[in-house]
N, CA, C and O atoms as CSV, one atom per row, in Angstrom:
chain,resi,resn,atom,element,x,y,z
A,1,UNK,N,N,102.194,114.186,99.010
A,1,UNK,CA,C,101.779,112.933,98.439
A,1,UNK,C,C,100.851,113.216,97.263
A,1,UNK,O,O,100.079,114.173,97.208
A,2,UNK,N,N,101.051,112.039,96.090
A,2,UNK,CA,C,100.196,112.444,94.611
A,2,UNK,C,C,99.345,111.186,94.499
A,2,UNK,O,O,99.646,110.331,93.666
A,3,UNK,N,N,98.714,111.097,94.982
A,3,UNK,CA,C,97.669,109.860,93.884
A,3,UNK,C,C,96.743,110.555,93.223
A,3,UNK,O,O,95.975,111.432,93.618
A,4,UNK,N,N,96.980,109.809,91.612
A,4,UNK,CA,C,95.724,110.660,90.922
A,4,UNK,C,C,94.935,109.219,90.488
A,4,UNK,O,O,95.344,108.071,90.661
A,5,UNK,N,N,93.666,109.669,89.867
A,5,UNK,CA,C,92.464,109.099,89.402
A,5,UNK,C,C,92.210,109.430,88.226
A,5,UNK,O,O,92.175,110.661,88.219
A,6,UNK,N,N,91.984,108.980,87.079
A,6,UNK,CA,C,91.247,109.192,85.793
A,6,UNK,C,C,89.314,108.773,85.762
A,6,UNK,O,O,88.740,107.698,85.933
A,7,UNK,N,N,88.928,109.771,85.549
A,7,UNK,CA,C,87.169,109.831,85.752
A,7,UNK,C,C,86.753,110.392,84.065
A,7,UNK,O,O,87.073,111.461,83.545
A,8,UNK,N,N,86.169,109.577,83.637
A,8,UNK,CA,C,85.717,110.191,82.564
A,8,UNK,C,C,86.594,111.292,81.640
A,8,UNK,O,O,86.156,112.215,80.953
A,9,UNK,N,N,88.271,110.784,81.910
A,9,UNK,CA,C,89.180,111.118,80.827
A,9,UNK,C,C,89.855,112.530,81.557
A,9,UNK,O,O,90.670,113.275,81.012
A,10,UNK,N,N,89.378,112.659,82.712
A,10,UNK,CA,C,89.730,114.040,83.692
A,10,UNK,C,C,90.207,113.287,85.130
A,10,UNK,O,O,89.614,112.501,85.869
A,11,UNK,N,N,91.736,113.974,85.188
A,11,UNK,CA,C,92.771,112.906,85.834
A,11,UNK,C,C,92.666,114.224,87.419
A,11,UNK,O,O,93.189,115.338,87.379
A,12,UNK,N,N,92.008,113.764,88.435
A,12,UNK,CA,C,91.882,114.395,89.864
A,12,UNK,C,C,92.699,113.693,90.747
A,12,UNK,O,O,93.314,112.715,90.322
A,13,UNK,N,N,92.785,113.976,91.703
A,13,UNK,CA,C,93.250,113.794,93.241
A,13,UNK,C,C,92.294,112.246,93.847
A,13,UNK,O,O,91.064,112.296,93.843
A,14,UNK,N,N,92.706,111.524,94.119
A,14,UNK,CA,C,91.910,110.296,94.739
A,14,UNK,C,C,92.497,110.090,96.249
A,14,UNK,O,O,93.475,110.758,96.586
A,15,UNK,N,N,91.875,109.128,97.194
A,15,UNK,CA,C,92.318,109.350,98.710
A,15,UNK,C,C,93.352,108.610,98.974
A,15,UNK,O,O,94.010,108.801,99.997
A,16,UNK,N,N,93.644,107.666,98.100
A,16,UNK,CA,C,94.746,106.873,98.536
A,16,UNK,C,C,94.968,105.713,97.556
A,16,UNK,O,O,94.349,105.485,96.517
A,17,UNK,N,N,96.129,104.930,98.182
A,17,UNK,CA,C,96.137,103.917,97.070
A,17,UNK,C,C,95.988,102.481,97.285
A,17,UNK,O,O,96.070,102.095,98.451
A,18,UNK,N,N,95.776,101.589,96.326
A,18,UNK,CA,C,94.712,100.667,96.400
A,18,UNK,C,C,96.074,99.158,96.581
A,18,UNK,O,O,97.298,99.191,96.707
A,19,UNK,N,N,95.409,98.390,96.532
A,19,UNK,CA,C,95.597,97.035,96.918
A,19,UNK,C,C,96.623,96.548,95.977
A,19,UNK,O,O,97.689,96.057,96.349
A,20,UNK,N,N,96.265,96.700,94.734
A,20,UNK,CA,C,96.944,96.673,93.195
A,20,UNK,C,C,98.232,97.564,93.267
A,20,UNK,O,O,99.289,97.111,92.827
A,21,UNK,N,N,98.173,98.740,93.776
A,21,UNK,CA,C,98.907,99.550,93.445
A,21,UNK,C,C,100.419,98.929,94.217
A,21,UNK,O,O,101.503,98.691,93.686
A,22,UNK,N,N,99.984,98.785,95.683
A,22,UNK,CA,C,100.873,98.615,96.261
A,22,UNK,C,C,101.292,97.380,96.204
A,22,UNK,O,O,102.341,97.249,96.835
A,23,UNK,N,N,100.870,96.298,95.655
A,23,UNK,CA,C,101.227,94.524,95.211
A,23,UNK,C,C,102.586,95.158,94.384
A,23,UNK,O,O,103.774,95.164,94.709
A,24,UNK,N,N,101.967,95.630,93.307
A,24,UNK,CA,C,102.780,96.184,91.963
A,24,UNK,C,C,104.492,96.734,92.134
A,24,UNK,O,O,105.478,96.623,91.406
A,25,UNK,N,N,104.218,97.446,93.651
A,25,UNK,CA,C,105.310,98.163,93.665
A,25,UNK,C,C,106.484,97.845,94.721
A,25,UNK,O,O,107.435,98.443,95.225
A,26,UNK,N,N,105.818,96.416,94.783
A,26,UNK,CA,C,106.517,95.442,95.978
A,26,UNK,C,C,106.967,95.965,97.218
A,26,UNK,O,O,108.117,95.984,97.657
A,27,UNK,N,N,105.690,96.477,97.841
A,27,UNK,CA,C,105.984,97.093,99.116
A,27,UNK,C,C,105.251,95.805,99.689
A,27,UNK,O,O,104.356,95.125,99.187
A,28,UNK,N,N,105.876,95.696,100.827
A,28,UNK,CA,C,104.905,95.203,102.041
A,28,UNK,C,C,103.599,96.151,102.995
A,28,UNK,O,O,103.533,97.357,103.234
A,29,UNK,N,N,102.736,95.087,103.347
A,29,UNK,CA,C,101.763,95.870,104.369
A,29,UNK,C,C,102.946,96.744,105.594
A,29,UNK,O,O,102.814,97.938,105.863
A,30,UNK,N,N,103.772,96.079,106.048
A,30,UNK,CA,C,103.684,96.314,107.312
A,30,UNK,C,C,104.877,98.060,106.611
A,30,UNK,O,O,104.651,99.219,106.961
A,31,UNK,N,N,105.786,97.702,105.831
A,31,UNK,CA,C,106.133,98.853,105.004
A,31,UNK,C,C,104.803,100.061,104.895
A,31,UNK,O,O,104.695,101.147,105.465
A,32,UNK,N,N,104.021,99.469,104.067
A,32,UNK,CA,C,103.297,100.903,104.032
A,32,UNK,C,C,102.495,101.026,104.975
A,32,UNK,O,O,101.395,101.569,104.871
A,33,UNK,N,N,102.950,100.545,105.981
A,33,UNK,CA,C,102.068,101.193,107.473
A,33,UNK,C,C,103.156,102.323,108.139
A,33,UNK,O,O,102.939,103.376,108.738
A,34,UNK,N,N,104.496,101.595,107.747
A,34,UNK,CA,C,105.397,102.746,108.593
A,34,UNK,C,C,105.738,103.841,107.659
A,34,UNK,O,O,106.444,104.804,107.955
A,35,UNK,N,N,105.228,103.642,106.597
A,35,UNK,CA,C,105.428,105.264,105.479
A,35,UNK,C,C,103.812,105.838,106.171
A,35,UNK,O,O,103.562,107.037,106.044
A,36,UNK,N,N,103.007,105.127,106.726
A,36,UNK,CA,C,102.001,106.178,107.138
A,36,UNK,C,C,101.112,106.580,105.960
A,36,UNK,O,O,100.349,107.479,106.314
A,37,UNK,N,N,100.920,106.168,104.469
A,37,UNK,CA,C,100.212,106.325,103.571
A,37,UNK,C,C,98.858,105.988,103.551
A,37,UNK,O,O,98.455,104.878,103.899
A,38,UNK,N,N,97.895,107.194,103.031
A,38,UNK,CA,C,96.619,106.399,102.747
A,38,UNK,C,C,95.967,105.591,102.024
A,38,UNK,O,O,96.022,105.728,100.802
A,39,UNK,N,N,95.175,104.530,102.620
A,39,UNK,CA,C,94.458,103.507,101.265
A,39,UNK,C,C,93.133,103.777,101.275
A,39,UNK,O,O,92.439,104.179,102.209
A,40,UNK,N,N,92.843,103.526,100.168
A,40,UNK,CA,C,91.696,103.765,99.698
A,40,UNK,C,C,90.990,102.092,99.379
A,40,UNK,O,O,91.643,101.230,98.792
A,41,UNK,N,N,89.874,101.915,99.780
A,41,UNK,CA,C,89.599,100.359,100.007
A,41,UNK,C,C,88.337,100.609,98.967
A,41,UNK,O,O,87.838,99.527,98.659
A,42,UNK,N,N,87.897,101.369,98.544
A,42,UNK,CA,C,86.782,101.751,97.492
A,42,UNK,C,C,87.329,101.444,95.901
A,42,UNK,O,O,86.708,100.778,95.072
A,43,UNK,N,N,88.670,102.112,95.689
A,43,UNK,CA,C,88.938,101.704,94.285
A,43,UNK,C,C,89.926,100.163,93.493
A,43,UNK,O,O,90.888,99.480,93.845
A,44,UNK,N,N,89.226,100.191,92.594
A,44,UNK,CA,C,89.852,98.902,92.530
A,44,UNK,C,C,91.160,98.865,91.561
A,44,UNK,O,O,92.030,98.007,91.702
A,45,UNK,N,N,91.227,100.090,90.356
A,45,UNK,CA,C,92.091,100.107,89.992
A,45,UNK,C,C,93.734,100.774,90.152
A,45,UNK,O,O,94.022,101.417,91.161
A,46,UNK,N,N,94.571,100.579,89.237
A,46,UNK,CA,C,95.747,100.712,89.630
A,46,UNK,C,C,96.619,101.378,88.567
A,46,UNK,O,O,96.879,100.644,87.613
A,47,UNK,N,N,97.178,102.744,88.526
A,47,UNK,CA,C,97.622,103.154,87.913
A,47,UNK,C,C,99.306,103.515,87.764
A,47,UNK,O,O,100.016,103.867,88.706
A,48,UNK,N,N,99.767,103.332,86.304
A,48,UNK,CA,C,101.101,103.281,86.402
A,48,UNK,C,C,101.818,104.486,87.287
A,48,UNK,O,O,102.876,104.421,87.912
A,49,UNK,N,N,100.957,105.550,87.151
A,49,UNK,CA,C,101.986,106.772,87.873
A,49,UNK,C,C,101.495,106.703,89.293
A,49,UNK,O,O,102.142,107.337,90.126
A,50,UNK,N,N,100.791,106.249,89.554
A,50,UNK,CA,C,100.699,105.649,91.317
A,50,UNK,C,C,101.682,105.000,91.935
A,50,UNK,O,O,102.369,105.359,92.892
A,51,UNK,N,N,101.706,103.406,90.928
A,51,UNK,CA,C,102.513,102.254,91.459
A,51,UNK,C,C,104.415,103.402,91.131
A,51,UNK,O,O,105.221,103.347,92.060
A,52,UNK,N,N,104.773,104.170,89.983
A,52,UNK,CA,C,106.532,104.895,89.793
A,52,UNK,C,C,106.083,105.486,91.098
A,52,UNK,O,O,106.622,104.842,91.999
A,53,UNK,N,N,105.210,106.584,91.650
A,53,UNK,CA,C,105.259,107.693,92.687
A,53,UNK,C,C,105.960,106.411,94.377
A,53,UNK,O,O,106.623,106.719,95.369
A,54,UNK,N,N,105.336,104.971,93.902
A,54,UNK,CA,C,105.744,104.190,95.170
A,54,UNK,C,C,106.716,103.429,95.431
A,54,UNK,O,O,107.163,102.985,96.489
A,55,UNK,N,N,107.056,103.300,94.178
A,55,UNK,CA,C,108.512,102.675,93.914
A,55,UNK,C,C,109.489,104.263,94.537
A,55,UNK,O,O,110.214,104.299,95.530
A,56,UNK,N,N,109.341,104.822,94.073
A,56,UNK,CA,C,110.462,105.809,94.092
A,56,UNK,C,C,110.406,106.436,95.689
A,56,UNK,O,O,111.384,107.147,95.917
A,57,UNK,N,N,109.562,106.324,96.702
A,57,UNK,CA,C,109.292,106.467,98.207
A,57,UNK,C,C,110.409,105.572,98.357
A,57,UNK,O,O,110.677,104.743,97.487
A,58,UNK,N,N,111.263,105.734,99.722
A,58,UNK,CA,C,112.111,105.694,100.245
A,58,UNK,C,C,111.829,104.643,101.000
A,58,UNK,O,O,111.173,105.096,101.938
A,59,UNK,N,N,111.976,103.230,101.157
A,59,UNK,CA,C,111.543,102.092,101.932
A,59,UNK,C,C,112.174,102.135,103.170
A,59,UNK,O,O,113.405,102.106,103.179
A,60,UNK,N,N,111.437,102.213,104.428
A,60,UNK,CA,C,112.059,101.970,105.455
A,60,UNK,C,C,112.700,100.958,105.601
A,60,UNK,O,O,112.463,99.817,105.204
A,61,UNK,N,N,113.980,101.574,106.491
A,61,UNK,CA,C,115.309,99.951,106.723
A,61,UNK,C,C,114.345,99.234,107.912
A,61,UNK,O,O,113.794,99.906,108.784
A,62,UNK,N,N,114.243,97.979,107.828
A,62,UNK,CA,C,114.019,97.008,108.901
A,62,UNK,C,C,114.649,96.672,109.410
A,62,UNK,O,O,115.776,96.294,109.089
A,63,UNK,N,N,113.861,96.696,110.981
A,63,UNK,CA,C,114.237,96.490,112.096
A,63,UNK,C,C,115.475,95.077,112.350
A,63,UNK,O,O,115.230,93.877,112.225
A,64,UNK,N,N,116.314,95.484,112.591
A,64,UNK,CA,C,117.432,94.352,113.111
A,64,UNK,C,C,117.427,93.589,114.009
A,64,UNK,O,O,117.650,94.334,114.963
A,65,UNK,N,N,117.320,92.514,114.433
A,65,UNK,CA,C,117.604,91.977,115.396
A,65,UNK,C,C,118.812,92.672,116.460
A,65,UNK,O,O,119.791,93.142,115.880
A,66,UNK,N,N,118.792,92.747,117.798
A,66,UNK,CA,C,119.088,93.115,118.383
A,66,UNK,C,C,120.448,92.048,118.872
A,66,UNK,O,O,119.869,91.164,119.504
A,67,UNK,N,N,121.698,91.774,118.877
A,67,UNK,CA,C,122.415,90.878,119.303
A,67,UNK,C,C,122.972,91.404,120.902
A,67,UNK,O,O,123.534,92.448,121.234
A,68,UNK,N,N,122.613,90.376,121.590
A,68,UNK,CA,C,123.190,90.292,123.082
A,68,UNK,C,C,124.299,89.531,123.332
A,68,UNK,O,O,124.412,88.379,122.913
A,69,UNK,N,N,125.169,90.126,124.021
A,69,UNK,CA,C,126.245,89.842,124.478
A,69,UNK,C,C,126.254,89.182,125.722
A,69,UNK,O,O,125.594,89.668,126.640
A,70,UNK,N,N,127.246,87.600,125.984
A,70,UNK,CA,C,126.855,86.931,126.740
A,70,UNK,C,C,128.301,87.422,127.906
A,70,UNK,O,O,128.386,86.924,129.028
């Protein structure tokens, strides 16, 4: 996993990704609970190569209803 951060023009490693990021990249909560990703609840911004790195993650298929046979 890549999330980076820009600090004073020097682009590091940050803990996770933010609120913005994941709106942006039209995931759902309950989605990025079952990718298991970290958020980071400290930063507020949102960067373009965050939101491509989450688009391009593999969205879990949802759960189907189960059909019973009578």
């Amino acid at each position: 996993m890549q999330v980076y951060v820009e600090h004073r023009g020097i682009k590091r490693k940050a803990r996770g990704f933010t609120c913005k990021e994941i709106k942006e990249a039209g995931i759902t909560c309950q989605q990025f609970c079952a990718l298991k990703l970290p958020w980071d609840s400290r930063r507020k911004t949102a960067y373009k190569e965050n939101i491509e790195y989450l688009k391009k993650l593999e969205k879990p298929a949802e759960k189907k209803p189960k059909v019973t046979k009578k």
